[in-house]
C-alpha angles and dihedrals in degrees: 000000000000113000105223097213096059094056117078112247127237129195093244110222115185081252095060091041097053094043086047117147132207108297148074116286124190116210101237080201110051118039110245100006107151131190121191123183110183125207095271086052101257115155128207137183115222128175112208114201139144114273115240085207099061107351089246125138120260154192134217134182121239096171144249144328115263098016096051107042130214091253086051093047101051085046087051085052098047082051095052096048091045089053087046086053091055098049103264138114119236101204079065097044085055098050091044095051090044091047094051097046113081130200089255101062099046095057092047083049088051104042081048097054103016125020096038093051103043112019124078097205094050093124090062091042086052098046092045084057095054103042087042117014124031089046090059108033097008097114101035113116115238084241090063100049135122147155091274088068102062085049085052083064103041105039093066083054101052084047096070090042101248095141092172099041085054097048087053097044090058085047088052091045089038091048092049094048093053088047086055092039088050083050105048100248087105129049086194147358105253083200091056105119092010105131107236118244106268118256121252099240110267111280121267109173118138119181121246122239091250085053098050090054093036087054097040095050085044110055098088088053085037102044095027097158090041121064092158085062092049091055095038085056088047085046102045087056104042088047099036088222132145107267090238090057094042086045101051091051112156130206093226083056088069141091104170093181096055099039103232139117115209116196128194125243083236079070111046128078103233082038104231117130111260133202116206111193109212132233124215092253085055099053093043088056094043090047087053092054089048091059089065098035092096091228084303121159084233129070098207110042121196129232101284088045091229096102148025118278112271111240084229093055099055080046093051084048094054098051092054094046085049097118094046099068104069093237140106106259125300145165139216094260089058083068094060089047094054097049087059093043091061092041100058086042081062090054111262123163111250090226085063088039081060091046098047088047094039094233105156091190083075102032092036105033099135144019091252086060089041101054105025109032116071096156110127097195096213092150095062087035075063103038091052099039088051095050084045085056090046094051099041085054085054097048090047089059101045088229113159088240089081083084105130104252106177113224121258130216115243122250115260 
């Protein structure tokens, strides 16, 4: 073990730390402090002090460079030294607070002070802990942890070929294990090295014509006991908009006679405020869904009545209808796919394609946009959603009018 008192002492800053080369640093500023960067660049936090239980001189781990920061690490110290004042060993203290802690506690720790506070997609983090994770490791003590715990939770999901949901899953259970290690309740991230599951290749499934027909004539045979879902699947594709945000619909979001759905920034997933103008087709299909809200705040009720339809749920529904509606697998996203694809086939610009989406990738791309450029376009959102209701009626009806006939511009 290095002797601390044979290596000279720097005052560690966070710019030193990070440039740090191979070799053993002792914090000036915090007694026994100890960085060590090894060859491959790994970078690890120690703490050296005398041993109340044999005088002899010891090493504990604090943890590693980035995930444990300098400021952790010197409070971790500080930690260690008070516990061997007081007559105990910290390598001891550590193990028992490590043993003691389970997974499931730590990720109930870290959805608490970190995911919850500070992550917009906390709902689906949580709810991938609790399908793959915590029934699996959840009551495994940190102590007890290594690599082949976090392939007990991917390989069932490979299993039942969800690539993506896999690949997320090991970046939840990654990003839990660094939190721990940056706290002190890890002295290292078992999934540290591991290679994340391959992702499946983004989707690219666009209905047919014939599907869209085949799915839109079938929902009442596919999704007998749901008739919200069948007219949350009609009104994903007519308004090309994401099924969480179709499915949480509320009555204070619409104006019916003026045919538009406006829907807070609190709703949306890049969290900017959106206005959808409505087609005919869509009103129809939201006045429909009125007439059995009971008087509710919300269009779609759930099953209990007393709130709106969760966007998982639907989602949930359609996977296990899969087999009813006649077509090769898809999913409540394709729909939205589909509706911009035909779209764009009609001539829209892709500029309105990104309005009437709410990608701000494509309406905000650049500073110039940003700053300058305040036009909603709300007229040509209308005018495209409205040529999209016209042509899904057609293709409903299998009228040859469905013939794809691309929009003109009108002569000036």
């Amino acid at each position: 073990m290095t002797d601390a008192r044979a290596v000279p002492r720097v005052e560690l800053t966070d710019r030193f730390v990070a440039g740090a080369k191979a070799g053993d640093y002792f914090d000036a500023k915090t007694a026994g402090l100890n960085l060590r960067v090894t060859p491959n660049g790994v970078k690890s936090w120690f703490t050296v002090y005398t041993s109340p239980k044999d005088g002899k001189r010891a090493r504990v781990t604090l943890g590693r460079y980035p995930q444990t920061s300098l400021a952790r690490a010197r409070t971790l110290a500080i930690e260690a030294r008070g516990h061997a004042d007081e007559g105990q060993d910290p390598r001891d203290v550590r193990a028992a607070q490590a043993g003691a802690m389970t997974v499931r506690q730590l990720v109930t720790s870290y959805l608490e002070k970190h995911v919850r506070p500070n992550l917009r997609s906390a709902d689906a983090i949580e709810r991938r802990f609790n399908k793959n994770v915590l029934p699996i490791i959840g009551e495994l003590a940190l102590a007890d942890l290594h690599r082949r715990e976090v392939s007990r939770v991917i390989d069932p999901i490979l299993a039942r070929r969800s690539p993506v949901e896999s690949a997320r899953c090991f970046e939840d259970i990654r990003a839990v294990f660094r939190w721990g290690v940056s706290r002190g309740d890890l002295d290292h991230n078992p999934a540290e090295g591991m290679r994340k599951p391959g992702e499946a290749k983004p989707r690219e499934r666009i209905l047919s014509d014939g599907e869209i027909g085949t799915l839109w004539k079938g929902l009442p045979e596919a999704l007998p006991r749901s008739k919200s879902c069948q007219r949350i699947v009609k009104l994903c594709l007519v308004t090309a908009q994401r099924v969480g945000e179709v499915s949480g619909m509320r009555l204070n979001e619409l104006d019916l006679d003026a045919k538009l759905w406006s829907i807070p920034g609190s709703r949306t997933k890049n969290k900017h405020a959106h206005s959808v103008p409505l087609s005919d087709l869509a009103v129809e299909i939201i006045k429909d869904a009125l007439a059995d809200a009971d008087e509710s705040d919300f269009v779609f009720l759930n099953e209990e009545g007393d709130g709106s339809l969760p966007g998982h749920a639907v989602a949930k529904t359609i996977t296990k209808a899969q087999d009813r509606f006649g077509l090769s697998h898809w999913t409540a996203h394709d729909l939205r796919r589909t509706a911009v694809s035909n779209m764009a086939s009609l001539g829209i610009a892709p500029i309105i394609l990104g309005h009437v989406i709410n990608h701000r990738s494509v309406t905000k791309a650049g500073v110039t946009l940003n700053v300058y450029s305040h036009y909603t376009y709300d007229r040509e959102k209308r005018e495209a959603l409205d040529s999209w209701s016209e042509r899904l009626l057609a293709i409903v009806a299998g009228a040859p009018s469905a013939k794809l006939i691309p929009l003109r511009k009108k002569a000036s």
